[in-house]
LOBA-346591 format. One record per residue (C-alpha): residue number from 1; chain; x, y negated, z. Coordinates in steps of 0.05 Angstrom, whole numbers. Each point is the difference from the previous one (the first is absolute). Last residue first. Layout:
<nodes>
(NUM,"A",(X,Y,Z));
...
</nodes>
This chain:
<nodes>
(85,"A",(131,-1324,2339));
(84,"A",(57,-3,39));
(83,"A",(55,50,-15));
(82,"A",(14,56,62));
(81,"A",(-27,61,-44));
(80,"A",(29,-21,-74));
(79,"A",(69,-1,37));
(78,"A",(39,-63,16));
(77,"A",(59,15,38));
(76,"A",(11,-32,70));
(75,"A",(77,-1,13));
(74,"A",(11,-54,-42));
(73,"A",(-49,-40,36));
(72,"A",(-60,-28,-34));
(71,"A",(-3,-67,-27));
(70,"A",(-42,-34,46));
(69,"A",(-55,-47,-7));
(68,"A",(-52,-56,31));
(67,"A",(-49,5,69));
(66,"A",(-74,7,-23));
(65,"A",(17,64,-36));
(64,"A",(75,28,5));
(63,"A",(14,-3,-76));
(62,"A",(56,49,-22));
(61,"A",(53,-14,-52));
(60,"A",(26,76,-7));
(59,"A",(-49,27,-50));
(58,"A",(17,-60,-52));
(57,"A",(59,43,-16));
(56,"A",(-32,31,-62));
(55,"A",(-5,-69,-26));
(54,"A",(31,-55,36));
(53,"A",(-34,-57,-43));
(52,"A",(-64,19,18));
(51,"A",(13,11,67));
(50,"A",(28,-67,6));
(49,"A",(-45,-34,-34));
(48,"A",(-56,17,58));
(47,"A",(46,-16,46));
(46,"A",(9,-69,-30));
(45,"A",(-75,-2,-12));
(44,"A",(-15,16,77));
(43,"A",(48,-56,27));
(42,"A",(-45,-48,-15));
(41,"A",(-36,24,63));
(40,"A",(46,-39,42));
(39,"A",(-38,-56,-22));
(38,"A",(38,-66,-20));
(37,"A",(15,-65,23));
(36,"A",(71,0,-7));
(35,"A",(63,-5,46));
(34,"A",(10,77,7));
(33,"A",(-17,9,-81));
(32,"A",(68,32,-16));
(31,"A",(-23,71,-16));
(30,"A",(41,13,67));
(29,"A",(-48,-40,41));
(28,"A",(-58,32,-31));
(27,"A",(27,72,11));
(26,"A",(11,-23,75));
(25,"A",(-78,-29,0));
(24,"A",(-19,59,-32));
(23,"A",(26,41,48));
(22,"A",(55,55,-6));
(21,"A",(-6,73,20));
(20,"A",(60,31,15));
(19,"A",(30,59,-35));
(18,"A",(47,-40,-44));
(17,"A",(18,-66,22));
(16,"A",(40,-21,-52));
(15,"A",(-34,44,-57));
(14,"A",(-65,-45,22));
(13,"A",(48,-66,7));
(12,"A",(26,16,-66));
(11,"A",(-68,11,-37));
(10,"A",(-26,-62,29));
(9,"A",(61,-45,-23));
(8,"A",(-8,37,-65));
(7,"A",(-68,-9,-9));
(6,"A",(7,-72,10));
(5,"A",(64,-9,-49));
(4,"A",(-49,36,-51));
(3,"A",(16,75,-22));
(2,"A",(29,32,-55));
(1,"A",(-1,68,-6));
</nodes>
């Protein structure tokens, strides 16, 4: 997998702070746009990337609707039952 520097930084504060859901504005500050004018919603194609690019993984990268993402908590395996849609 390789991933961009900004998917990284977002991927490492999501593995970071497994568990807890993180808001786009936190995700955007971490992707390194804090000081820019831009939309919190361009996080959405560096999530979307990221799934892609984590392959059978991608189950554990969770968007929290309206709010941002999580990567789920060790503890909280993915089954086919508790996957969002």
């Amino acid at each position: 997998m390789n991933f961009t520097a900004r998917e990284f930084r977002i991927l490492d504060l999501l593995i970071e702070r497994h568990g807890r859901v993180q808001t786009r504005e936190r995700l955007r500050a971490r992707r390194g746009d804090e000081d820019a004018d831009v939309s919190e919603r361009a996080i959405a194609p560096h999530i979307k990337r990221l799934r892609e690019k984590l392959g059978p993984a991608a189950p554990w990268l969770e968007t929290v609707r309206g709010i941002g993402g999580r990567f789920r908590d060790p503890g909280d395996h993915p089954t086919a039952d508790t996957l969002p849609p």
